[in-house]
Structures are given as structure tokens and as C-alpha cells.
KOLBA-466583 format. One line per field, with one value per residue: residue number from 1; y, z, x of N, C-alpha, C, O in turn. Coordinates in steps of 0.1 Angstrom, whole numbers, padded with zeros to 4 digits. Layout:
N
seq = (NUM/...)
n.c2 = (Y/...)
n.c3 = (Z/...)
n.c1 = (X/...)
ca.c2 = (Y/...)
ca.c3 = (Z/...)
ca.c1 = (X/...)
c.c2 = (Y/...)
c.c3 = (Z/...)
c.c1 = (X/...)
o.c2 = (Y/...)
o.c3 = (Z/...)
o.c1 = (X/...)
# end
This chain:
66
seq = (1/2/3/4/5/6/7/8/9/10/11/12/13/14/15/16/17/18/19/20/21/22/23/24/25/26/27/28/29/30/31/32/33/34/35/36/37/38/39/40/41/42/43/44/45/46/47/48/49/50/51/52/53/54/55/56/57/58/59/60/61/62/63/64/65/66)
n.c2 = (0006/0005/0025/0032/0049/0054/0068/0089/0110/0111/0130/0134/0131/0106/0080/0049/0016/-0015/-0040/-0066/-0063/-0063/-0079/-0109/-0114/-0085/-0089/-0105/-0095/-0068/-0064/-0070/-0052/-0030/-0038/-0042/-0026/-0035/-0026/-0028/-0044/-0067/-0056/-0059/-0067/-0041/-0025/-0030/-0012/0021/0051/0071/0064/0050/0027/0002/-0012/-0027/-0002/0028/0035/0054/0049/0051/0055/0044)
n.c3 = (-0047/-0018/0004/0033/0047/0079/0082/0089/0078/0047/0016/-0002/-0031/-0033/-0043/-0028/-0021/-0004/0015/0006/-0016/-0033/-0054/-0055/-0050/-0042/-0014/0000/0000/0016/0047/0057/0045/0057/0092/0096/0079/0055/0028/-0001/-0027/-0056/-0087/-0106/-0081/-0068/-0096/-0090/-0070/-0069/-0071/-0043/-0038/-0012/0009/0027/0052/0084/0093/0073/0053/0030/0003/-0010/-0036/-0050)
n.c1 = (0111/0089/0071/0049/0025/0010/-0025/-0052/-0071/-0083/-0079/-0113/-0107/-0094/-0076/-0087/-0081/-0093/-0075/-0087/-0089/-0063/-0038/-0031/0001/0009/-0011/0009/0025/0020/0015/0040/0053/0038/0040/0069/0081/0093/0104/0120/0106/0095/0098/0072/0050/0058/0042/0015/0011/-0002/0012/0006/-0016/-0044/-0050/-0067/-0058/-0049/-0053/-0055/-0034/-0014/0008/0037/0056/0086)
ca.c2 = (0007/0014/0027/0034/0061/0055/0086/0087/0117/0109/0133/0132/0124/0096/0061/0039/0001/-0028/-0050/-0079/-0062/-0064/-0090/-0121/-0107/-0073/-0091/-0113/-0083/-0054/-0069/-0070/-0033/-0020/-0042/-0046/-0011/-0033/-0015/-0034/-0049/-0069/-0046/-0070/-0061/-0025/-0022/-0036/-0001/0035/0062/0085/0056/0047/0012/0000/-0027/-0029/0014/0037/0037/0057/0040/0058/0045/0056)
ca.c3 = (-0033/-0012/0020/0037/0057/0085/0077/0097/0071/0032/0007/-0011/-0044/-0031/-0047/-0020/-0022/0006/0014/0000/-0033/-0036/-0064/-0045/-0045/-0032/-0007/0004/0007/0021/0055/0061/0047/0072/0099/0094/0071/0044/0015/-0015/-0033/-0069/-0100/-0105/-0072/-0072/-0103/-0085/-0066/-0077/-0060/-0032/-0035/-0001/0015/0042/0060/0102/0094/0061/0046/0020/-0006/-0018/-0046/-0054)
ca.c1 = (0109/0075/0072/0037/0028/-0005/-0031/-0065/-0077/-0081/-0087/-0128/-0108/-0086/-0083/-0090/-0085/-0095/-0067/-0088/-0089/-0050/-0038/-0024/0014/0005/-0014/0019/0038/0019/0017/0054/0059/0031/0044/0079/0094/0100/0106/0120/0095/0102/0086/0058/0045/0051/0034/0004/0004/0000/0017/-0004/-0031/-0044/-0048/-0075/-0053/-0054/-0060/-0054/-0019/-0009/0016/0043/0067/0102)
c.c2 = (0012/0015/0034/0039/0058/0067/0081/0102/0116/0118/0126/0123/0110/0086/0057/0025/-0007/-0034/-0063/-0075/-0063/-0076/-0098/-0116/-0098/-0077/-0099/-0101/-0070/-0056/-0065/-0058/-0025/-0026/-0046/-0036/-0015/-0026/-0020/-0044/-0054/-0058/-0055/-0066/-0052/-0022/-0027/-0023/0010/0043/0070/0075/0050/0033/0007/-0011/-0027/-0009/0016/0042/0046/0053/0053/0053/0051/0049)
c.c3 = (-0030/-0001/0022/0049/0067/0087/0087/0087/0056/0024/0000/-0026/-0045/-0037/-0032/-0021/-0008/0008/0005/-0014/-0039/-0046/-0052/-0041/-0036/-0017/0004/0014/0017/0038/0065/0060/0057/0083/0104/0085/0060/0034/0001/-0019/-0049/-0076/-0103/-0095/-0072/-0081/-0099/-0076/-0075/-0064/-0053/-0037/-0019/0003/0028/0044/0074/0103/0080/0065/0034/0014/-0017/-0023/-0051/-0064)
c.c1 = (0095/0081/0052/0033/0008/-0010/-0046/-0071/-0071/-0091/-0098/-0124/-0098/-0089/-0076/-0088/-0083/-0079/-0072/-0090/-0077/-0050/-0034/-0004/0015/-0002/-0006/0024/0031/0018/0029/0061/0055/0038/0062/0087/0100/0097/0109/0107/0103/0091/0071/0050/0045/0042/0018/0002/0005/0005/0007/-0012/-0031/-0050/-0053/-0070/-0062/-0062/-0054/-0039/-0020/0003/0027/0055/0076/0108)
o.c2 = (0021/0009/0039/0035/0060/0076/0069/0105/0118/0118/0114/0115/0105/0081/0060/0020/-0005/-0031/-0069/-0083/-0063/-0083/-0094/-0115/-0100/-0070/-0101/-0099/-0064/-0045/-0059/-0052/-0017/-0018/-0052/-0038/-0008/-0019/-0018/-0050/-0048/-0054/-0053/-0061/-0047/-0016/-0026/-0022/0009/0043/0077/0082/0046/0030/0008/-0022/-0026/-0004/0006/0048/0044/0052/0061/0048/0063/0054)
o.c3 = (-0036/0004/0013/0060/0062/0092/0089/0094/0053/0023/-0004/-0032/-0056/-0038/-0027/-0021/-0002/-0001/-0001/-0023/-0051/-0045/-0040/-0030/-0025/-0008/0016/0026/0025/0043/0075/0067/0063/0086/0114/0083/0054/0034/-0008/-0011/-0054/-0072/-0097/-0100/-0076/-0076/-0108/-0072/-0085/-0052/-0060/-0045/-0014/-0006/0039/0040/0075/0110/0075/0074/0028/0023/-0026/-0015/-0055/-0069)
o.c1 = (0090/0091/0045/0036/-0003/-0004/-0050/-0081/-0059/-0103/-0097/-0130/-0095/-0101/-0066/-0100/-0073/-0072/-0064/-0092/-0078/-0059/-0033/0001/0021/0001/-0011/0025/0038/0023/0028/0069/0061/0046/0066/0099/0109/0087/0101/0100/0113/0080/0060/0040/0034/0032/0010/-0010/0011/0003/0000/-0019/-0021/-0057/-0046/-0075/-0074/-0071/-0048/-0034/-0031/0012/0024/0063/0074/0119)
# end
């Protein structure tokens, strides 16, 4: 499961990634989690995030995986 939380202040030692840096999957899906609360994701995709990494979409998501 992800869920993704919108943050307007990121820790100095944060990983950061673009949306256009996402692989092509992650890039399907993260859309529909920010906009839409989905949550399941297959493993393949998850594994395409890291936990507490943050995520410059429409604003800064943080990514957190259960």
C-alpha cells in the first residue's frame, strides 16, 4: 500500500525525486494516488518508491509505504 501526504516544508537531507524522473509504472500510478487516495499499488511499482522519499508532482508529496 502507498498513500501520499502534501508537505510545503522538506527536510535539507531529503531524497527528492521530479515526477519525470519516476520509472514509467510509478509514473501511471502516482497521479491517481495524489488525485484519487489510491492506495494499492502492485509490488513492482511500490518497489519503485522508498519510504519518507518526497515527490515534486502538481506540489511535494511525501510517499509513505506500508
Amino acid at each position: 500500500m502507498i498513500t501520499v501526504e502534501p508537505t510545503e516544508t522538506i527536510p535539507d537531507d531529503a531524497s527528492v525525486r521530479h515526477y519525470d524522473e519516476l520509472e514509467h509504472c510509478a509514473k501511471q500510478r502516482f497521479p491517481n494516488v495524489v488525485e484519487h487516495g489510491e492506495q494499492n499499488i502492485d509490488a513492482e511499482t511500490a518497489l519503485q518508491f522508498r519510504d519518507g522519499e518526497f515527490v515534486k508532482f502538481t506540489d511535494y508529496y511525501r510517499v509513505l509505504l506500508a
